[in-house]
Gaussian input, Z-matrix of N, CA and C with variables (Angstrom, degrees):
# hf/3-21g

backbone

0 1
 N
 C     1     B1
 C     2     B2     1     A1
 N     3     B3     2     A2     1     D1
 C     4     B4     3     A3     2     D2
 C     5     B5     4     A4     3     D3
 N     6     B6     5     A5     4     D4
 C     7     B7     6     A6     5     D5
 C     8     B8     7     A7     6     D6
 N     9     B9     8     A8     7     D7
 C    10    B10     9     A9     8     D8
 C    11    B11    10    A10     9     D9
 N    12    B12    11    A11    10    D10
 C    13    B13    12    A12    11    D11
 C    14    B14    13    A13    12    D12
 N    15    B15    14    A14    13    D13
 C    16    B16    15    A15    14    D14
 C    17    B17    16    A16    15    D15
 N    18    B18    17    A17    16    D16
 C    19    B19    18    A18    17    D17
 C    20    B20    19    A19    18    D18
 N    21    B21    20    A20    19    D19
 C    22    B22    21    A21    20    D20
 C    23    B23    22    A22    21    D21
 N    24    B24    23    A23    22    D22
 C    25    B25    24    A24    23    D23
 C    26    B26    25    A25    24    D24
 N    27    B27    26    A26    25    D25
 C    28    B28    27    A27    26    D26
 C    29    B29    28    A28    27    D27
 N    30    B30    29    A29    28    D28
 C    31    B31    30    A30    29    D29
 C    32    B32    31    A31    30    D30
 N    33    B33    32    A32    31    D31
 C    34    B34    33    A33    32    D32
 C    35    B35    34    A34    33    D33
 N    36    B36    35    A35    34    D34
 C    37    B37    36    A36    35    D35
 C    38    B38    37    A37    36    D36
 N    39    B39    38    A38    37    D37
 C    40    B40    39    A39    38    D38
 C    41    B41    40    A40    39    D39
 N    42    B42    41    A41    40    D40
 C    43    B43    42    A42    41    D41
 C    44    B44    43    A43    42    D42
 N    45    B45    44    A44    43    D43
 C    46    B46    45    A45    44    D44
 C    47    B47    46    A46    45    D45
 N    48    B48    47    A47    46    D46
 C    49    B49    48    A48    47    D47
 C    50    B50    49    A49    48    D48
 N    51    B51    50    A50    49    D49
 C    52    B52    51    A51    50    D50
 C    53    B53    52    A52    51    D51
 N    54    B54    53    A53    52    D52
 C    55    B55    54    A54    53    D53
 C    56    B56    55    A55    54    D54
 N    57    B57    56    A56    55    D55
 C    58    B58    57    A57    56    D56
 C    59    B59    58    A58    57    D57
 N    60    B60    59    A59    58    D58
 C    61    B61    60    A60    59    D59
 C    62    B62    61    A61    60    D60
 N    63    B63    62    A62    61    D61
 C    64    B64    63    A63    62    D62
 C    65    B65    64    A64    63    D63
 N    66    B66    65    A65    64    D64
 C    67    B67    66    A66    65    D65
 C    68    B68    67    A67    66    D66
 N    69    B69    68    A68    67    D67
 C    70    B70    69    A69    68    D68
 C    71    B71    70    A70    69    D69
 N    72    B72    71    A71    70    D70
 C    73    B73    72    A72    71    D71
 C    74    B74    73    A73    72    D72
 N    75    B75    74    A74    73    D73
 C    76    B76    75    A75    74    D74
 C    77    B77    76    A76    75    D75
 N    78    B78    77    A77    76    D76
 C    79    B79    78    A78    77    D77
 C    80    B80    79    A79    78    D78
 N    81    B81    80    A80    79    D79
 C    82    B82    81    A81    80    D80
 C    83    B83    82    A82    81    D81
 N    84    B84    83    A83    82    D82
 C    85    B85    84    A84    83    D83
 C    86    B86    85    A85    84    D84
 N    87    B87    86    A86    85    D85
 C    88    B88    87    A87    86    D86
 C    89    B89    88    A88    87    D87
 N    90    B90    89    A89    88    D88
 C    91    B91    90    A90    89    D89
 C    92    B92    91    A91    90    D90
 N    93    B93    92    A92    91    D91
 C    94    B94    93    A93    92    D92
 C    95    B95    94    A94    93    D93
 N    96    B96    95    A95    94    D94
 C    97    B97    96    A96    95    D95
 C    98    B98    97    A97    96    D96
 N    99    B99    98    A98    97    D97
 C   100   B100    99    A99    98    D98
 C   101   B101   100   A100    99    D99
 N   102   B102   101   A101   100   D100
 C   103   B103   102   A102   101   D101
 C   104   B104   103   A103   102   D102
 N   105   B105   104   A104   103   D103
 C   106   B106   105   A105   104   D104
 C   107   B107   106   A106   105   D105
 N   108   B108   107   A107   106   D106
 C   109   B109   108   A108   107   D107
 C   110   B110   109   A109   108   D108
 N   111   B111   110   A110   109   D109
 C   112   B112   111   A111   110   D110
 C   113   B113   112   A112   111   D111
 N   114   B114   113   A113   112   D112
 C   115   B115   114   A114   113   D113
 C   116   B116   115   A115   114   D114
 N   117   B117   116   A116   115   D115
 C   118   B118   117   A117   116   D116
 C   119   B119   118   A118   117   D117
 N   120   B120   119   A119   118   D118
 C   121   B121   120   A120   119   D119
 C   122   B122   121   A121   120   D120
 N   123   B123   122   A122   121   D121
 C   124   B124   123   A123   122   D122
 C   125   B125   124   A124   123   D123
 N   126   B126   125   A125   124   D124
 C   127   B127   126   A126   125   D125
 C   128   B128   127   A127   126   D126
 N   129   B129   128   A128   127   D127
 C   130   B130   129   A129   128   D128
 C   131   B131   130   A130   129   D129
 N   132   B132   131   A131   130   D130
 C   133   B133   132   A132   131   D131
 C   134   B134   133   A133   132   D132
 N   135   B135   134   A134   133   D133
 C   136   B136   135   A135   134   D134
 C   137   B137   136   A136   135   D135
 N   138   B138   137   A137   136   D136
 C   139   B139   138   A138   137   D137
 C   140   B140   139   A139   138   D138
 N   141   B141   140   A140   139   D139
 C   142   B142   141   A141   140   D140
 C   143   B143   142   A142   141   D141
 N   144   B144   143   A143   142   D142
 C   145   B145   144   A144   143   D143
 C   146   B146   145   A145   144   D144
 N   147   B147   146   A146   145   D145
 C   148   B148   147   A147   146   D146
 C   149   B149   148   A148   147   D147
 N   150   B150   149   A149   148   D148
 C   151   B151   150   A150   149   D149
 C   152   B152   151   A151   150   D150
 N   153   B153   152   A152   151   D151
 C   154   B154   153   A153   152   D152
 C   155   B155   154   A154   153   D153
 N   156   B156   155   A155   154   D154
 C   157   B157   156   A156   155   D155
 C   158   B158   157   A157   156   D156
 N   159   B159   158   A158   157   D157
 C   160   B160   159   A159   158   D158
 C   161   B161   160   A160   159   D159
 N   162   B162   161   A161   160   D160
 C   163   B163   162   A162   161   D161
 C   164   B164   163   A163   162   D162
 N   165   B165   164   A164   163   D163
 C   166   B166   165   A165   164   D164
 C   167   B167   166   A166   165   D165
 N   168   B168   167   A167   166   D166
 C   169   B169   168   A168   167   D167
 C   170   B170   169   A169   168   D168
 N   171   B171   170   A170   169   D169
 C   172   B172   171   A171   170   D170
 C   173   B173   172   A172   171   D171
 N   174   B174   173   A173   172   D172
 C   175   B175   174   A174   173   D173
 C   176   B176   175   A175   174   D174
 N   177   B177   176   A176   175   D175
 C   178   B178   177   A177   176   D176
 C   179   B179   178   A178   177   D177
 N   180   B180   179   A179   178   D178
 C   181   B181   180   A180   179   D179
 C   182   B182   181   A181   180   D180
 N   183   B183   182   A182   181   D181
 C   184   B184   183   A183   182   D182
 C   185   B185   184   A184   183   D183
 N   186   B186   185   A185   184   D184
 C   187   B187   186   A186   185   D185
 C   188   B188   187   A187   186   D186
 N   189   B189   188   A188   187   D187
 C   190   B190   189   A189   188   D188
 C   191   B191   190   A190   189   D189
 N   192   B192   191   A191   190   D190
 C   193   B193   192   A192   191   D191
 C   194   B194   193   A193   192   D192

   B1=1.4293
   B2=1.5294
   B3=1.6113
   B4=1.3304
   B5=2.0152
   B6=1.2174
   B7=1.7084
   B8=1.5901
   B9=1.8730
   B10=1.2069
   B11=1.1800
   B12=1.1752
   B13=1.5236
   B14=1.5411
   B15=1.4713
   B16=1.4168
   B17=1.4728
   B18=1.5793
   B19=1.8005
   B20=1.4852
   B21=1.7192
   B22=1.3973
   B23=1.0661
   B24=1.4060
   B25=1.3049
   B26=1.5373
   B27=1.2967
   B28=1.6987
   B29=1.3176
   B30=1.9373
   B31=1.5081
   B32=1.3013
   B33=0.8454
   B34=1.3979
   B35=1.6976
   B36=1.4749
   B37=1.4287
   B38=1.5755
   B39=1.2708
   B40=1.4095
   B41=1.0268
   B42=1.6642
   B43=1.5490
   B44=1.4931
   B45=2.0031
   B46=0.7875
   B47=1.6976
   B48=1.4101
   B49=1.3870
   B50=2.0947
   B51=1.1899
   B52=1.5202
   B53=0.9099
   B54=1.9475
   B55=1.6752
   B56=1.2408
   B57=1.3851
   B58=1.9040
   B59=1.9905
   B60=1.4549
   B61=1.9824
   B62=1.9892
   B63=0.8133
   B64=1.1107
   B65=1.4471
   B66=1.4027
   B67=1.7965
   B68=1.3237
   B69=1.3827
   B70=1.1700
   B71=1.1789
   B72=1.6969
   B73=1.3868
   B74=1.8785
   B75=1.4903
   B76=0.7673
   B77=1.9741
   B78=1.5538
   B79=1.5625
   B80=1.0059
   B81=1.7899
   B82=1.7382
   B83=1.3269
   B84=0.9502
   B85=1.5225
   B86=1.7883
   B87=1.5230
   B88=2.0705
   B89=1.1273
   B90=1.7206
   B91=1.5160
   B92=1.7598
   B93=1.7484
   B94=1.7611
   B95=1.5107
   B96=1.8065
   B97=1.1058
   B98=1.3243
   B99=1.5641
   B100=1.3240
   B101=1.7907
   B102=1.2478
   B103=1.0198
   B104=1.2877
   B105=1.2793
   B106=1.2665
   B107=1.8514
   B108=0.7306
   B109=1.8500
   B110=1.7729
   B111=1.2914
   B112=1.8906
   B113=1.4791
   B114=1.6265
   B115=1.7823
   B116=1.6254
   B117=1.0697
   B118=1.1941
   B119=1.7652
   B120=1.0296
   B121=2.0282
   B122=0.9610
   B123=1.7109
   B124=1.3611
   B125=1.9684
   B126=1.2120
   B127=1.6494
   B128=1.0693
   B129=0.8703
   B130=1.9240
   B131=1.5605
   B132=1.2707
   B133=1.6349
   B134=1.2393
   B135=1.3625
   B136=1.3673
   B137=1.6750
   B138=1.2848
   B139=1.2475
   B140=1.7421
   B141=1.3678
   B142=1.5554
   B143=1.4748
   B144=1.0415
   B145=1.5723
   B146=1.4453
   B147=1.6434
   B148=1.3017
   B149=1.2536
   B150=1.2984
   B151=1.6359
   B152=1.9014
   B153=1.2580
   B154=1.4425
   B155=1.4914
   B156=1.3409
   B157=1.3381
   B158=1.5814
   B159=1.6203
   B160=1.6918
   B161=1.7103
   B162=1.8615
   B163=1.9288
   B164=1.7579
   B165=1.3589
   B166=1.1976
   B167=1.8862
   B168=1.3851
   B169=1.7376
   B170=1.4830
   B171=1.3447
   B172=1.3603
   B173=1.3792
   B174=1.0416
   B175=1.7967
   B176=1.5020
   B177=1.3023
   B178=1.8476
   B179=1.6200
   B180=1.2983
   B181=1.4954
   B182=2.3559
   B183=1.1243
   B184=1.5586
   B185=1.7126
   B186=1.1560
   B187=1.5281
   B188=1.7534
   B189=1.2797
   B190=2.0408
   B191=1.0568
   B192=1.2715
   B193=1.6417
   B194=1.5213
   A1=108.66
   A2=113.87
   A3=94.70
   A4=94.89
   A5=94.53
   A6=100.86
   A7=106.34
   A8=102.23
   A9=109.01
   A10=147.78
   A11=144.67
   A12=101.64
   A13=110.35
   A14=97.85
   A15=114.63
   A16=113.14
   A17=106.44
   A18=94.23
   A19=90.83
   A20=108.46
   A21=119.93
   A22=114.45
   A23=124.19
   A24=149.90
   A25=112.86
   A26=119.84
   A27=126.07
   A28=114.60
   A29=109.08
   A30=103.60
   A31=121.56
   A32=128.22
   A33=144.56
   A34=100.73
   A35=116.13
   A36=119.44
   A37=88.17
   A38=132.07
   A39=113.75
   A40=125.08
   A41=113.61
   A42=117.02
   A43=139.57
   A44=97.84
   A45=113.36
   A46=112.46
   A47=133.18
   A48=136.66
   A49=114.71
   A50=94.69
   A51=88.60
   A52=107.33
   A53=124.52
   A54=137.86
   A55=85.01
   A56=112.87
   A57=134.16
   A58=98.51
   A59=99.38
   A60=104.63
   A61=76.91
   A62=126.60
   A63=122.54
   A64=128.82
   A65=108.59
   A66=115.10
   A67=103.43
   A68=144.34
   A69=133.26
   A70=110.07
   A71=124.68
   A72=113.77
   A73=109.58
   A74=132.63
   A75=129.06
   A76=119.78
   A77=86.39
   A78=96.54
   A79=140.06
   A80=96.96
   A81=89.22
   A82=103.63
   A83=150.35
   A84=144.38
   A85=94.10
   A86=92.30
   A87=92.87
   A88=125.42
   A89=121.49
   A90=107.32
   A91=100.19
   A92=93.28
   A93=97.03
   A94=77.78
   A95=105.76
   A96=123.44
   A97=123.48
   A98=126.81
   A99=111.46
   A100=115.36
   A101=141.60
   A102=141.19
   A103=121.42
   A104=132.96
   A105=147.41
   A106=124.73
   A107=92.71
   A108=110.89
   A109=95.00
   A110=106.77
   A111=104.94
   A112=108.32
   A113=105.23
   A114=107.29
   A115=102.04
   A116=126.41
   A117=140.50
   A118=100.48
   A119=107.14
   A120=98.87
   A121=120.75
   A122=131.34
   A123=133.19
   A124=82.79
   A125=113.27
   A126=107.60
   A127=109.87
   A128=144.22
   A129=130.71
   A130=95.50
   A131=130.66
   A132=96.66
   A133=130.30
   A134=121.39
   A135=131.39
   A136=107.56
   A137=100.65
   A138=116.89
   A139=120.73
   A140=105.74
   A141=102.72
   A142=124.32
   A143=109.29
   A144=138.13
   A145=92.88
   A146=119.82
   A147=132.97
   A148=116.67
   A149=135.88
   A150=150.68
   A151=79.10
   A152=127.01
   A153=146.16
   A154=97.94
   A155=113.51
   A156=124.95
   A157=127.92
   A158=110.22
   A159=110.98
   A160=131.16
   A161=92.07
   A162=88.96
   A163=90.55
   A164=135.02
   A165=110.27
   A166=88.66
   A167=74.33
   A168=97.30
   A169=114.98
   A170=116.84
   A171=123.97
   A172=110.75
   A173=102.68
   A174=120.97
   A175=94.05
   A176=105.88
   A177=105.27
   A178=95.50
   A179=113.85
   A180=160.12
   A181=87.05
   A182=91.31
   A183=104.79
   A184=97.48
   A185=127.85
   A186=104.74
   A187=107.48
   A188=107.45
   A189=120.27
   A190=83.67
   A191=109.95
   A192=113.94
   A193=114.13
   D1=62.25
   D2=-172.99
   D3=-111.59
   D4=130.85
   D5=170.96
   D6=-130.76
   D7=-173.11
   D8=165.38
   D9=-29.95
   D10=105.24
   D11=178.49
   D12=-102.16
   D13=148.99
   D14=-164.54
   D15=-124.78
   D16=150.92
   D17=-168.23
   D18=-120.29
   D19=126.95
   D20=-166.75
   D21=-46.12
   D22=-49.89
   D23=-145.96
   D24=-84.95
   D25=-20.98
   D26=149.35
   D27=-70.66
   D28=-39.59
   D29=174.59
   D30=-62.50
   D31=-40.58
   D32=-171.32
   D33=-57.98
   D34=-69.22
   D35=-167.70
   D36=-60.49
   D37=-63.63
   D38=-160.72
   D39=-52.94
   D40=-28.08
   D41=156.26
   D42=-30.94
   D43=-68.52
   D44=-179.97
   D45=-73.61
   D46=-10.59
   D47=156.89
   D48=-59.98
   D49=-19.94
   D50=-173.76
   D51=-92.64
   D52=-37.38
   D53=172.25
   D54=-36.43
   D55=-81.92
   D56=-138.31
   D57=-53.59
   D58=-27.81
   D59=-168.00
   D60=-81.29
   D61=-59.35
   D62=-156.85
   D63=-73.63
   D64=-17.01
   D65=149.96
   D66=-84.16
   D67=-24.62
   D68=-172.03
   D69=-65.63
   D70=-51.74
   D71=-176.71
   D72=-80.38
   D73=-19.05
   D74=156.79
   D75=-25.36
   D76=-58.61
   D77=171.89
   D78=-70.72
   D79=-19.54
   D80=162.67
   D81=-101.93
   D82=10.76
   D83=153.64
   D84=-50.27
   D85=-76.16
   D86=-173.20
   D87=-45.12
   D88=-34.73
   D89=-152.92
   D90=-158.14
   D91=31.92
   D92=175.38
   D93=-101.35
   D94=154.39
   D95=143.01
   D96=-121.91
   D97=169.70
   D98=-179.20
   D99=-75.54
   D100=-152.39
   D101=152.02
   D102=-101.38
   D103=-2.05
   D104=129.64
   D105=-51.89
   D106=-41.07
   D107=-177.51
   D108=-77.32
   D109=-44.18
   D110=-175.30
   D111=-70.47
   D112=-49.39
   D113=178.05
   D114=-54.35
   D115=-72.79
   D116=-176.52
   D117=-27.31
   D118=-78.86
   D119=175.30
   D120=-47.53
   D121=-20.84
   D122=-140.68
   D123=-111.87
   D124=-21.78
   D125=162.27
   D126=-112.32
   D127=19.66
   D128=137.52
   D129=-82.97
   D130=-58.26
   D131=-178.75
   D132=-56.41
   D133=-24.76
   D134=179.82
   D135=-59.58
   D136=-57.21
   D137=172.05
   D138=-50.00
   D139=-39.54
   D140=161.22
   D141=-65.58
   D142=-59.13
   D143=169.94
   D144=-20.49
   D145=-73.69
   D146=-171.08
   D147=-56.00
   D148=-34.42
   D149=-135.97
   D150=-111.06
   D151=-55.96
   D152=-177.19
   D153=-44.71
   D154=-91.45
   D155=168.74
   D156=-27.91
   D157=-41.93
   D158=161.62
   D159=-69.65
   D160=-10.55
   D161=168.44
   D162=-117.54
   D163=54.75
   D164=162.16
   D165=-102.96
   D166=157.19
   D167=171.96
   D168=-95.62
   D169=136.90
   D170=-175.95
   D171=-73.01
   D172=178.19
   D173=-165.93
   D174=-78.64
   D175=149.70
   D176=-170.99
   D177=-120.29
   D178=119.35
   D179=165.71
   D180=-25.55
   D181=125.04
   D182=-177.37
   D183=-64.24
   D184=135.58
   D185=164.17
   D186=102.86
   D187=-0.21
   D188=-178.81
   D189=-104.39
   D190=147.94
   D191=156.54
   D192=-136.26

């Protein structure tokens, strides 16, 4: 029974270095966006926001009926 010998404790971290690489890009697969894709949403809400705000109705004067 003669093999390698191996020291756990490199195995282990290199392990846990491949998990950690390997949820990492997992996560940016799910929930990276580009910085194009963020500007891009970040003016359509603006753009709602604005369009929203040009049909609100003002505060009505105490005493109008």
């Amino acid at each position: 029974m003669s093999g390698e010998v191996v020291n756990l404790r490199r195995v282990r971290k290199a392990k846990a270095r491949t998990d950690h690489a390997d949820k990492a890009a997992e996560n940016r697969v799910r929930f990276g966006r580009t910085l194009a894709d963020r500007q891009t949403q970040a003016d359509i809400e603006a753009k709602a926001s604005r369009h929203l705000d040009g049909h609100r109705l003002g505060p009505s004067a105490p005493g109008d009926d």
